[in-house]
MMTF fields as JSON, N, C-alpha, C and O atoms, coordinates in Angstrom:
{
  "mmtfVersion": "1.0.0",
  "mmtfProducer": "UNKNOWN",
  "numBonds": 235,
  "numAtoms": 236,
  "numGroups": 59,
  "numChains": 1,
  "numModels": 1,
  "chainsPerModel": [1],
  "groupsPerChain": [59],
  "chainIdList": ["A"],
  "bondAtomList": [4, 2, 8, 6, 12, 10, 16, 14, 20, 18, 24, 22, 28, 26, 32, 30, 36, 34, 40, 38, 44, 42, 48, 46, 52, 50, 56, 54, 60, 58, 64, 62, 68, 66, 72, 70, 76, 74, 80, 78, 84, 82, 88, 86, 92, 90, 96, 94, 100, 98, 104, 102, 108, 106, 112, 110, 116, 114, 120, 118, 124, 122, 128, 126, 132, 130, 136, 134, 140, 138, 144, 142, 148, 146, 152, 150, 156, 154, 160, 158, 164, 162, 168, 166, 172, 170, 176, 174, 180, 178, 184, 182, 188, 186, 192, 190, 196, 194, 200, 198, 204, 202, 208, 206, 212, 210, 216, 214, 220, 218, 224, 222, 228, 226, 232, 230],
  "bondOrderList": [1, 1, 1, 1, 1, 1, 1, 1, 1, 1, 1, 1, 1, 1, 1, 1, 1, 1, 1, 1, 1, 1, 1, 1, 1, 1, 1, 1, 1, 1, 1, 1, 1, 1, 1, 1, 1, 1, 1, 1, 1, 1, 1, 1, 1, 1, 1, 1, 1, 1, 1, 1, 1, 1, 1, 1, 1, 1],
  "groupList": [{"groupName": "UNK", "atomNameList": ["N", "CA", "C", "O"], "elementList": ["N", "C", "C", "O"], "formalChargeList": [0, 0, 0, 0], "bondAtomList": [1, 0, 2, 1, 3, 2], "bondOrderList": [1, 1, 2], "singleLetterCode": "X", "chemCompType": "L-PEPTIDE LINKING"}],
  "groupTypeList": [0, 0, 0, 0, 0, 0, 0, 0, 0, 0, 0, 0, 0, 0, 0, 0, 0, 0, 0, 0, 0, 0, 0, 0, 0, 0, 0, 0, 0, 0, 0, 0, 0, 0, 0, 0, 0, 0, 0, 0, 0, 0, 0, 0, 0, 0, 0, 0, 0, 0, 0, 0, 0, 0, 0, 0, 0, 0, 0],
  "groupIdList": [1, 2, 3, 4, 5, 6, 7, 8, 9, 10, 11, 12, 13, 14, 15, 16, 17, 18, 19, 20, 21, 22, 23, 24, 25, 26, 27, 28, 29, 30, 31, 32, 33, 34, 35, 36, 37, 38, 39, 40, 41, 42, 43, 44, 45, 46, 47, 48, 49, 50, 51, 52, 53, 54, 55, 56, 57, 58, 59],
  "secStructList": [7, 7, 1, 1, 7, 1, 1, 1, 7, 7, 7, 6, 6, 7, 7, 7, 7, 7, 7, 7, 6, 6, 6, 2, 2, 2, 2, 2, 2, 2, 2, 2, 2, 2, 2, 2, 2, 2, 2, 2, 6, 6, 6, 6, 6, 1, 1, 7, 7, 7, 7, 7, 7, 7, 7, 7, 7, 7, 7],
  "xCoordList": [-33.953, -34.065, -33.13, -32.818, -32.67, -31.866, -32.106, -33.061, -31.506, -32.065, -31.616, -31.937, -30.672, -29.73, -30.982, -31.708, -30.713, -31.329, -30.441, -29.294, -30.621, -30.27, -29.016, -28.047, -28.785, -28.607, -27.513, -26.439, -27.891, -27.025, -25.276, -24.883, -24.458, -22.929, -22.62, -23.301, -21.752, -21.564, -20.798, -19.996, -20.7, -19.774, -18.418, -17.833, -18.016, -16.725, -15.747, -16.053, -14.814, -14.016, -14.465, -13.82, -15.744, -16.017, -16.631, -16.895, -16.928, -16.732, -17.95, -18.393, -18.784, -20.086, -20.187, -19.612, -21.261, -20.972, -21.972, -22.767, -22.212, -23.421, -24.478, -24.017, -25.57, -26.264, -26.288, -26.013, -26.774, -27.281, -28.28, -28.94, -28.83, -30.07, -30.993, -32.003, -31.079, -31.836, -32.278, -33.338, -31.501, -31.312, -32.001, -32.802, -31.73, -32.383, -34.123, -34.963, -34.294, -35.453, -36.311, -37.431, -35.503, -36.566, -37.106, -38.255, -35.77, -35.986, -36.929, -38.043, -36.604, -37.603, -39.342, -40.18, -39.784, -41.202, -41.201, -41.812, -40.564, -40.931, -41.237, -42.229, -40.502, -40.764, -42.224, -43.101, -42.203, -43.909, -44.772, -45.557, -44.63, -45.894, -46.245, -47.376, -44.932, -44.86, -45.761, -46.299, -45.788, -45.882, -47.975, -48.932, -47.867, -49.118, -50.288, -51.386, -49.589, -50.201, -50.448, -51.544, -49.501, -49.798, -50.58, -51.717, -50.468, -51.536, -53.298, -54.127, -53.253, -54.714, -54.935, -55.783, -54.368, -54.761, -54.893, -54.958, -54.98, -55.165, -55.803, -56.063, -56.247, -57.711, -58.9, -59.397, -59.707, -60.348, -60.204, -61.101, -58.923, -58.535, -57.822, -57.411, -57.634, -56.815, -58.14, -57.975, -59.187, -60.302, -60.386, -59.803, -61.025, -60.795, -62.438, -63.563, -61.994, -63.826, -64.262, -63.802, -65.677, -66.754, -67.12, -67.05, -67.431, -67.751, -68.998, -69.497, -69.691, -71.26, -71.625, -71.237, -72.835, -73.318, -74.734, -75.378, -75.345, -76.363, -77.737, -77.702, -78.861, -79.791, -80.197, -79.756, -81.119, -82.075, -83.049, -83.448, -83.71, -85.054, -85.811, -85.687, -86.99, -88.038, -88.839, -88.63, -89.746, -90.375, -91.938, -92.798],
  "yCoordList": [-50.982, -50.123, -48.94, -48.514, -48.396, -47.391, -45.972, -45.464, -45.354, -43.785, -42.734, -41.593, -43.694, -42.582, -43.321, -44.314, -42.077, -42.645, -43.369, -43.208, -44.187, -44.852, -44.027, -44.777, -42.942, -41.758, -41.068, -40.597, -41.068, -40.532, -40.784, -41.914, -39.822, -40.298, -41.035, -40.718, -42.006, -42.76, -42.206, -41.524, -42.205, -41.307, -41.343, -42.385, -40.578, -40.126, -41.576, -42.218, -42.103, -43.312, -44.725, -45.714, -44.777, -45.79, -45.914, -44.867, -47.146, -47.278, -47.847, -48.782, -47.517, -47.926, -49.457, -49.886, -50.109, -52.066, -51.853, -51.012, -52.489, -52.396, -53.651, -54.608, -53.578, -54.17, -55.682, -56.014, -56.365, -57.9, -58.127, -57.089, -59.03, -59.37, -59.632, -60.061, -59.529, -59.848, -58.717, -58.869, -57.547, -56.696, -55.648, -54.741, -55.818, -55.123, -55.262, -54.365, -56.656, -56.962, -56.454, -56.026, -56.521, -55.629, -54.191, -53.775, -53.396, -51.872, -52.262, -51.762, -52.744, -52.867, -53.096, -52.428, -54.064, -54.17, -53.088, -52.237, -52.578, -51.549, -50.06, -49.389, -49.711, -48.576, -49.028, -48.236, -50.436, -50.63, -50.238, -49.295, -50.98, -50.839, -49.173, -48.731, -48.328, -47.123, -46.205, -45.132, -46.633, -46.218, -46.646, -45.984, -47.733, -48.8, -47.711, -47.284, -47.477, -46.401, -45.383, -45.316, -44.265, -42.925, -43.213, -43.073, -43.709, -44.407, -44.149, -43.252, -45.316, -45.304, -43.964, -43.383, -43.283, -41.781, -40.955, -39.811, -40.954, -39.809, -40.214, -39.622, -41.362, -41.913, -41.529, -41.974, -40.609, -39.591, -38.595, -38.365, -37.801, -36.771, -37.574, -36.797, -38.573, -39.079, -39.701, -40.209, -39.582, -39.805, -38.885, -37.818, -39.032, -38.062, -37.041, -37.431, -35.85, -35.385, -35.43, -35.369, -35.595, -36.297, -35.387, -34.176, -35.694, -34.331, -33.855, -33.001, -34.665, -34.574, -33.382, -32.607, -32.856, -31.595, -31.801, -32.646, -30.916, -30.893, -30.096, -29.033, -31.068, -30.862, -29.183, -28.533, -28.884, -27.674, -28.256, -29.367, -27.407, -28.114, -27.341, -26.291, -28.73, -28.14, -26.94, -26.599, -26.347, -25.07, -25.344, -24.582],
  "zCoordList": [16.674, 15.513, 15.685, 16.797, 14.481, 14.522, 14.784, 14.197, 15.45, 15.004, 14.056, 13.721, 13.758, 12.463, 11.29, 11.344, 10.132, 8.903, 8.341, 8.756, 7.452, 5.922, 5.415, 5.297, 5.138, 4.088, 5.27, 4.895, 6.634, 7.008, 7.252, 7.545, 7.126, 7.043, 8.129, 9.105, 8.343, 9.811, 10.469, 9.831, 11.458, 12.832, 12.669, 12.374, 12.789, 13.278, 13.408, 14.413, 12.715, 13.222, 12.909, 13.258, 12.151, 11.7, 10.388, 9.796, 9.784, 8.925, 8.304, 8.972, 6.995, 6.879, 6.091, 5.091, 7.085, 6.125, 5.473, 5.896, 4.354, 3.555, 4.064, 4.686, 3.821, 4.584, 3.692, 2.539, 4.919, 4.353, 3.777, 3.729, 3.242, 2.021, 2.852, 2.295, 4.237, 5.06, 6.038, 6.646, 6.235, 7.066, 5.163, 5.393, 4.013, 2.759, 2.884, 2.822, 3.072, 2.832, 3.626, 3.345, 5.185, 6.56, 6.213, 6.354, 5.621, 5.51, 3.847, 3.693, 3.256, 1.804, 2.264, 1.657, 3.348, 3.8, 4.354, 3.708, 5.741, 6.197, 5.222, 5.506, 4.312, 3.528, 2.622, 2.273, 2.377, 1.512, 2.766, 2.679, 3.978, 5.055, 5.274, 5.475, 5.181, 5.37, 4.193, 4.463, 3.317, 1.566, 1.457, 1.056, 1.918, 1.67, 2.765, 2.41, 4.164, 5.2, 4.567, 4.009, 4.458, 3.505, 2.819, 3.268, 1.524, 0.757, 1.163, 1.009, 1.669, 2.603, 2.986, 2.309, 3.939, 5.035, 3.984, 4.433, 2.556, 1.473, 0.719, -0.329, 1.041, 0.026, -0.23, -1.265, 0.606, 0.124, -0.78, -1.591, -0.745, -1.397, -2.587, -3.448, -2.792, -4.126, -5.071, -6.18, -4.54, -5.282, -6.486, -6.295, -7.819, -9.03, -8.813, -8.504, -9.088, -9.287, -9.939, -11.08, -9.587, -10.201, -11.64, -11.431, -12.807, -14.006, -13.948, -14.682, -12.693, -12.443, -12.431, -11.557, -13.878, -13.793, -13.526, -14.148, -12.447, -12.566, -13.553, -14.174, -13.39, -14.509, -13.958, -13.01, -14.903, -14.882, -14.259, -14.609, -12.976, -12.465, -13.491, -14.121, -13.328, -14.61, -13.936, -12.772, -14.743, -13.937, -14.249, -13.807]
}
């Protein structure tokens, strides 16, 4: 795996290849698995609140 990003410019003297449909598809799952994670770990807080008002206790 790489340690440069995606986005970053390529070094000094060389020259950037665009990727293969196969080497697309790896970084395309990996960013869902990445996306699908976040996701989940904020699933509590992405819950909507509730409009639940409570009653008057009777007296």
């Amino acid at each position: 795996m790489s340690t440069r990003d995606r986005k970053d410019p390529p070094p000094p003297g060389t020259e950037r290849q665009p990727p293969t449909p196969a080497e697309e598809q790896k970084r395309k799952r990996h960013e869902d698995r990445n996306q699908d994670e976040a996701l989940e770990e904020t699933f509590p807080a992405s819950d909507p609140v509730s409009p639940f008002v409570p009653a008057k206790v009777p007296e």
